[in-house]
C-alpha positions in Angstrom: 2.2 21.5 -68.2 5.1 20.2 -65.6 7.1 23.8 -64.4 4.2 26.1 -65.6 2.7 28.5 -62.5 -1.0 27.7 -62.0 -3.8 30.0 -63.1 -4.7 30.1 -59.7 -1.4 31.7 -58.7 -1.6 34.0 -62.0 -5.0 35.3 -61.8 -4.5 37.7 -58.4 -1.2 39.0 -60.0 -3.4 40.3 -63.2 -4.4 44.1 -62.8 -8.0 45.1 -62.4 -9.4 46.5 -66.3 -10.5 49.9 -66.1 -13.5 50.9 -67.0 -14.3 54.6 -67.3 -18.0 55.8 -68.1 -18.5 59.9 -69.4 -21.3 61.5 -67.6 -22.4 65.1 -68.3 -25.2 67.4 -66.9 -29.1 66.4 -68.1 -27.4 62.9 -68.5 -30.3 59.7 -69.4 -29.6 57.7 -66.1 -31.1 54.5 -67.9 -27.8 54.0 -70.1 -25.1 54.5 -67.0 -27.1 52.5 -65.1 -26.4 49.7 -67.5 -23.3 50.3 -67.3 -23.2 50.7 -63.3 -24.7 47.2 -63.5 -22.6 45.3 -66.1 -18.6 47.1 -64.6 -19.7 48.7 -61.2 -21.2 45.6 -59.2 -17.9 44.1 -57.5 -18.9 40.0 -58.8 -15.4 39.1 -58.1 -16.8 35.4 -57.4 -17.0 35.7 -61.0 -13.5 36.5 -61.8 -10.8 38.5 -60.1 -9.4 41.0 -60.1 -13.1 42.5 -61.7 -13.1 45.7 -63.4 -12.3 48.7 -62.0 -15.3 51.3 -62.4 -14.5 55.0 -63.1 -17.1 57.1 -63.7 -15.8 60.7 -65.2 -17.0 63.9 -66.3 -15.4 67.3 -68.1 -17.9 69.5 -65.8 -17.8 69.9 -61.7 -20.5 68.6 -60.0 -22.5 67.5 -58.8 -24.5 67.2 -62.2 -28.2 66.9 -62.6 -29.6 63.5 -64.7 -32.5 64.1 -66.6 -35.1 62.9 -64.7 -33.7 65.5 -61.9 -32.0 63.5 -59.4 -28.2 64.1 -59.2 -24.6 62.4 -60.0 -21.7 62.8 -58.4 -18.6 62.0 -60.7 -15.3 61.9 -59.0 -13.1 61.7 -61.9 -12.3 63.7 -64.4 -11.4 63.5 -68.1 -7.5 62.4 -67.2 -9.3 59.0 -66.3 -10.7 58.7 -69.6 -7.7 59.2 -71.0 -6.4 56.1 -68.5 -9.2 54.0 -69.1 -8.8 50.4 -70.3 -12.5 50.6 -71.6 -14.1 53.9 -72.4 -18.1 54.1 -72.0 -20.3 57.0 -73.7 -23.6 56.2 -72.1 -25.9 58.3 -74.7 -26.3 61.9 -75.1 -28.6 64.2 -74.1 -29.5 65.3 -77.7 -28.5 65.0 -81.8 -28.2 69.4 -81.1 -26.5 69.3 -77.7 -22.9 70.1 -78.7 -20.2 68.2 -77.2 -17.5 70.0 -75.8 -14.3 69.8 -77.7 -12.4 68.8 -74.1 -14.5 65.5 -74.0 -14.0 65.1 -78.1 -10.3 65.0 -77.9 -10.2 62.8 -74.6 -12.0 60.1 -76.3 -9.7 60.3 -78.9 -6.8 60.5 -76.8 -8.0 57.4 -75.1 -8.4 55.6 -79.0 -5.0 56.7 -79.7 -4.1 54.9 -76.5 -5.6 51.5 -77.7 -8.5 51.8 -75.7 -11.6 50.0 -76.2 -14.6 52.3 -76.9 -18.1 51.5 -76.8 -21.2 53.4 -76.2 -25.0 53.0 -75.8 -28.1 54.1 -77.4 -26.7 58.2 -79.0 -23.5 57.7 -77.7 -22.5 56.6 -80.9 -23.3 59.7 -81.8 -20.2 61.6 -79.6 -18.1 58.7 -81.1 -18.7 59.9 -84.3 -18.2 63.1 -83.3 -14.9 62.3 -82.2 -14.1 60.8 -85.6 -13.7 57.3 -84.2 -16.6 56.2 -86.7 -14.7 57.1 -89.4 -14.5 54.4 -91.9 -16.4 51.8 -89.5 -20.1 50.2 -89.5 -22.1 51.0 -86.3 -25.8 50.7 -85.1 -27.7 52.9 -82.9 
């Protein structure tokens, strides 16, 4: 179209997505690391800006996975609450409660408009949260 600005001059003016992923002590790496893979990688040959990876926690760390090697998470639950994208990667267990300081950041990021997804139990602390409410999911 004559007068339109070119997607090429667009694109780099676009901000980055955010994408913030919850970790928490005795965490299953496997799920994170999917999402390390899919968000974290910089593949800006692929598109840019590409997402901007956050990964955040309610607990100082450094925390321990469950297979005993540690995480360091730099962000905290204000992220979260920031996010563009919110992550749950799993949860360590169906009886592990989930602190009521990650429960209401998750639904402070909903609120927002924020896109949630998890993986594996993480629907779980979605549901937790009360953003299943209503809604079909698999696990």
């Amino acid at each position: 179209m004559a007068g339109s600005p070119s997607f090429d001059k667009i694109l780099p003016l676009m901000r980055a997505h955010t994408v913030a992923a919850l970790v928490y002590d005795q965490l299953s790496p496997f799920e994170l690391a999917v999402a390390c893979e899919v968000f974290g990688l910089d593949r800006s040959d692929l598109a840019s800006p590409w997402y901007r990876f956050q990964v955040c926690t309610a607990e100082p760390g450094p925390l321990r996975t469950a297979t005993g090697f540690s995480i360091d998470a730099p962000y905290g639950l204000r992220q979260l609450r920031r996010a563009d994208t919110v992550i749950v990667p799993g949860w360590s267990g169906i009886d592990v409660p989930i602190p009521e300081v990650v429960l209401d950041a998750l639904r402070a990021a909903h609120r927002r408009g924020a896109r949630m997804m998890s993986v594996c139990s993480g629907a779980f602390v979605l549901a937790a949260a009360g953003l299943l409410d209503g809604r079909r999911a698999t696990c």
